[in-house]
C-alpha positions as CSV (number, residue, x, y, z in Angstrom):
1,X,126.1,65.8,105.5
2,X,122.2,67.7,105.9
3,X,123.7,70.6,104.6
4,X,125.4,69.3,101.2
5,X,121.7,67.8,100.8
6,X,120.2,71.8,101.8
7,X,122.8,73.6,99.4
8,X,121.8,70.9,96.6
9,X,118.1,71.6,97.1
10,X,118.4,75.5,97.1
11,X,120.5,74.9,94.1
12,X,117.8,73.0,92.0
13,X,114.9,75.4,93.4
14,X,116.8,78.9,92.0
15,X,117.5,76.6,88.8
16,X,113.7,76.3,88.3
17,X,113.0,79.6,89.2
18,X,115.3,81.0,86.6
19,X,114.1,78.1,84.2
20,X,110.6,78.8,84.7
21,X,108.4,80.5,82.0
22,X,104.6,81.6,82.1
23,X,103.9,78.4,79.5
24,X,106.0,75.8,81.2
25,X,104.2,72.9,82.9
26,X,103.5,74.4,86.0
27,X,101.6,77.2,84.7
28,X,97.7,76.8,85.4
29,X,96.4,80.2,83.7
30,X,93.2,79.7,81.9
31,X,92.9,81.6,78.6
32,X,91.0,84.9,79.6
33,X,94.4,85.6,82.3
34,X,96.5,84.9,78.9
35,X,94.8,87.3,76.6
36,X,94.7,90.3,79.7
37,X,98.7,89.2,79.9
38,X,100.0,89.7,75.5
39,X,96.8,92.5,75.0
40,X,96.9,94.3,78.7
41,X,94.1,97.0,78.7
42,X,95.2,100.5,77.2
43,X,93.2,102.8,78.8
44,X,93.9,105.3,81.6
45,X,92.9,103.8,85.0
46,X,90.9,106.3,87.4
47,X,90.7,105.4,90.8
48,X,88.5,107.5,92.8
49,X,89.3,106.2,96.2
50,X,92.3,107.6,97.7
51,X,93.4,104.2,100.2
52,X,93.5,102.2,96.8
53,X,95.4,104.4,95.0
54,X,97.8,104.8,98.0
55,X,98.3,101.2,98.1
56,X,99.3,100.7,94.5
């Protein structure tokens, strides 16, 4: 019976996963994180350091 109860309980998590939206309840950006995400900057990024730009 534990594993009905698992499957059921994966079920709802990928349900609110595929529900989920960046302004749903659960969201806990603050207003600077909301403007950078609708006006992202425009500029061309220069990285200098090579280990940075590796990692990206």
């Amino acid at each position: 019976m534990g594993n009905s109860n698992e499957i059921k309980e994966a079920e709802q998590f990928i349900k609110l996963i595929k529900d989920a939206t960046l302004n749903d309840g659960h969201s806990r950006m603050d207003d600077k994180v909301w403007e950078r995400l609708l006006d992202p900057p425009q500029s061309i990024l220069k990285i200098d350091d090579p280990d940075l730009l590796f990692s990206i």
